[in-house]
C-alpha positions in Angstrom: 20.6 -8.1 25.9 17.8 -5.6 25.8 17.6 -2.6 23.4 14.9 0.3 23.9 12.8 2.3 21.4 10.0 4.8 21.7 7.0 4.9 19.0 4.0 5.9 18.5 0.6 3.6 18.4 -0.8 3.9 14.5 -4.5 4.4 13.8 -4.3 0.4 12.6 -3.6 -0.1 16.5 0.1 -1.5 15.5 3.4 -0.1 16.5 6.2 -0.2 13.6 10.0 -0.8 14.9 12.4 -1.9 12.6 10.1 -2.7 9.6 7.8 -4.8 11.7 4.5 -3.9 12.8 3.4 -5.2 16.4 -0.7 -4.4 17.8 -1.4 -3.0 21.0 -4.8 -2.4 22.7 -7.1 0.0 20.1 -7.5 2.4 23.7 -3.7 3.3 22.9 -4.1 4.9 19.7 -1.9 8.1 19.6 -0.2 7.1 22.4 3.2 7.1 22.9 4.8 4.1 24.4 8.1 2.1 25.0 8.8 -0.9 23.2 11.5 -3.3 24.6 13.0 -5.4 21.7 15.3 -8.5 22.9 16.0 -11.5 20.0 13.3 -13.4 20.4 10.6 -10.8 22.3 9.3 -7.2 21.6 7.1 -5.8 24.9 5.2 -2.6 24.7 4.9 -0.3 27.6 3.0 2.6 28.7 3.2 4.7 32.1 5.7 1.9 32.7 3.1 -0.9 32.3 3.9 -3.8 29.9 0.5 -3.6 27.5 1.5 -6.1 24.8 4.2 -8.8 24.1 5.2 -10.4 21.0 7.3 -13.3 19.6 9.8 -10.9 17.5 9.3 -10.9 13.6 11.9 -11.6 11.0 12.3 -12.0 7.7 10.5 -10.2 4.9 10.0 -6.7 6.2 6.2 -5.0 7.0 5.0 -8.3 8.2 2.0 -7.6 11.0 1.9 -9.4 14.2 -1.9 -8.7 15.4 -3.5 -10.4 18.9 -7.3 -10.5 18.4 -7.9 -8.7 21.6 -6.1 -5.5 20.6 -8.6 -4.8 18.0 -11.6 -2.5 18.1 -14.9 -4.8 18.1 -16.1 -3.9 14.9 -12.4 -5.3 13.3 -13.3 -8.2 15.8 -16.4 -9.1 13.1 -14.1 -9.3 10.4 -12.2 -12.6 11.9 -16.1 -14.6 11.0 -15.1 -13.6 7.4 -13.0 -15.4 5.0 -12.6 -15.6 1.3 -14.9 -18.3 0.6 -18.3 -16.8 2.0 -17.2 -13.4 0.6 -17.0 -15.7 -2.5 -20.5 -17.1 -2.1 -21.9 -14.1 -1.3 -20.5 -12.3 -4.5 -21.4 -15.8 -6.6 -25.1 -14.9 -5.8 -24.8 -11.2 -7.3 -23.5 -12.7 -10.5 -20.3 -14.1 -12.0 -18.4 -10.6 -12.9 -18.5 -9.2 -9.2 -17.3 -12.5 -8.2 -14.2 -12.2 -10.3 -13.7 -8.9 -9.0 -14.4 -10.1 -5.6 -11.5 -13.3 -6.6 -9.6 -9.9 -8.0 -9.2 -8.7 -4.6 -8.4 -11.5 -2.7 -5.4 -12.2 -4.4 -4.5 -8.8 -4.7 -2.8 -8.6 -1.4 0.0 -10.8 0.1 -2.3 -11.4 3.4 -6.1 -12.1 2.3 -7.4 -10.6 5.4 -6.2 -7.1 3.5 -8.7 -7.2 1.1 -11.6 -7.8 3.1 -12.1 -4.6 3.8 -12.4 -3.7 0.1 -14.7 -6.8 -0.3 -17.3 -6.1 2.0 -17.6 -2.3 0.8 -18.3 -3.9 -2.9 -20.3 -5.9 -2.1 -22.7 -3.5 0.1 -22.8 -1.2 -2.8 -25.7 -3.9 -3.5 -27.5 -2.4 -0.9 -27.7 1.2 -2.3 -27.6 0.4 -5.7 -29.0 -3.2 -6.5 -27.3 -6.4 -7.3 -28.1 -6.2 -11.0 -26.5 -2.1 -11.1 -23.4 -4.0 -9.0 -22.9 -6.5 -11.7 -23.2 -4.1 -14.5 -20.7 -1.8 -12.7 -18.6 -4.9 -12.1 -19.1 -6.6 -15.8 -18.3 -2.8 -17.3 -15.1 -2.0 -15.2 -13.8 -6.5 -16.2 -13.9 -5.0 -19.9 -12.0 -1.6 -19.4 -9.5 -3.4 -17.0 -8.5 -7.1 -15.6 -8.0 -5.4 -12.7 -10.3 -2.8 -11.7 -10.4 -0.9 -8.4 -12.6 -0.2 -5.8 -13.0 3.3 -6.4 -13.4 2.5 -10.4 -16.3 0.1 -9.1 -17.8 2.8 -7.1 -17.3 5.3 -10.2 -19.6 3.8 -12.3 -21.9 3.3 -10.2 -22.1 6.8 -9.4 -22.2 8.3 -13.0 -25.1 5.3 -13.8 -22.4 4.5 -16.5 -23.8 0.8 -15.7 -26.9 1.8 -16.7 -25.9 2.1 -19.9 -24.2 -1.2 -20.4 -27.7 -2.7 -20.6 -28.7 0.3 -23.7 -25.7 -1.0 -25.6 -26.5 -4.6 -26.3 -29.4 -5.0 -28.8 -32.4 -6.9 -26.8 -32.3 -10.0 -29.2 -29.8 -10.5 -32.6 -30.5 -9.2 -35.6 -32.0 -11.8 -38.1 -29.9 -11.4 -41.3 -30.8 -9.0 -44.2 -32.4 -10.8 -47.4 -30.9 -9.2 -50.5 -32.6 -8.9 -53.7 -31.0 -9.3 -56.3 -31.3 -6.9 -59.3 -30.2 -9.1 -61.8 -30.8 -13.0 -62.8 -28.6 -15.9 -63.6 -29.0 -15.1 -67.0 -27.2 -11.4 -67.3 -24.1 -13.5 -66.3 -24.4 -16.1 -68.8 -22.3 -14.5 -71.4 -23.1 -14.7 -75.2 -25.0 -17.6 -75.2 
């Protein structure tokens, strides 16, 4: 037993029918097409011409079922990524963009969600330096223990990192000496 259903190819290259989101060839985008949903199976057609096939999800709703061939090249790069070299890669900025960078990962049910938002942090290196990135990254750890993105990015902008560095002294103050006014002997009383 077969059902039928029409929908419309996403700009993330996935289809959504009944909660579930299935990919289909990036040169579909926009495109209307027919899906074909059985128990087990969910074909995509368009013109009439089966385009993709699935194993049908179930369960949890919004899960993605993604076939590495239906993505655009450039999404292709992301599969060489992972959590641990974005990880390493954040390490050797400095230990607060790495937490931010740990932040992320764990921020989304499916890693590979946040590497999108990793990679764009850590390239703000590029235009502003590693040692600005940390600053922005150390600043937004002590407004939030989880800062965004776009909070990152903020900071950045306004060179409110900049004044992180302003506001903690260059070494620690040595203790004041205190003179005092009067001797041992004022409190001796009577004597």
């Amino acid at each position: 037993m077969a059902s039928r259903r029409l929908a419309t190819v996403q700009y993330n290259y996935h289809i959504s029918v009944e909660r579930m989101n299935y990919s289909v060839p990036y040169e579909y985008i926009k495109q209307q097409v027919d899906v074909r949903l059985t128990r087990t199976t969910v074909e995509i057609f368009f013109s009439g011409t089966r385009v993709a096939s699935h194993l049908r999800l179930h369960g949890r709703p919004n899960q993605y079922s993604t076939v590495e061939s239906h993505m655009p090249p450039d999404h292709q790069s992301y599969l060489q990524w992972n959590g641990e070299r974005f990880l390493r890669w954040a390490e050797q900025i400095g230990q607060h963009t790495a937490a931010v960078v740990r932040l992320f990962l764990s921020a989304h049910k499916v890693e590979q969600q946040s590497y999108k938002s990793c990679m764009t942090l850590l390239k703000l290196a590029d235009r502003y330096s590693s040692h600005r990135l940390e600053s922005a990254c150390q600043k937004a750890l002590s407004y939030t223990s989880s800062p965004s993105l776009k909070s990152i990015q903020s900071i950045l902008k306004s060179g409110q990192d900049k004044l992180l560095a302003e506001d903690a002294p260059a070494r620690p103050e040595e203790p004041k000496t205190h003179k005092f006014t009067r001797g041992a002997g004022y409190y001796t009383r009577g004597e």
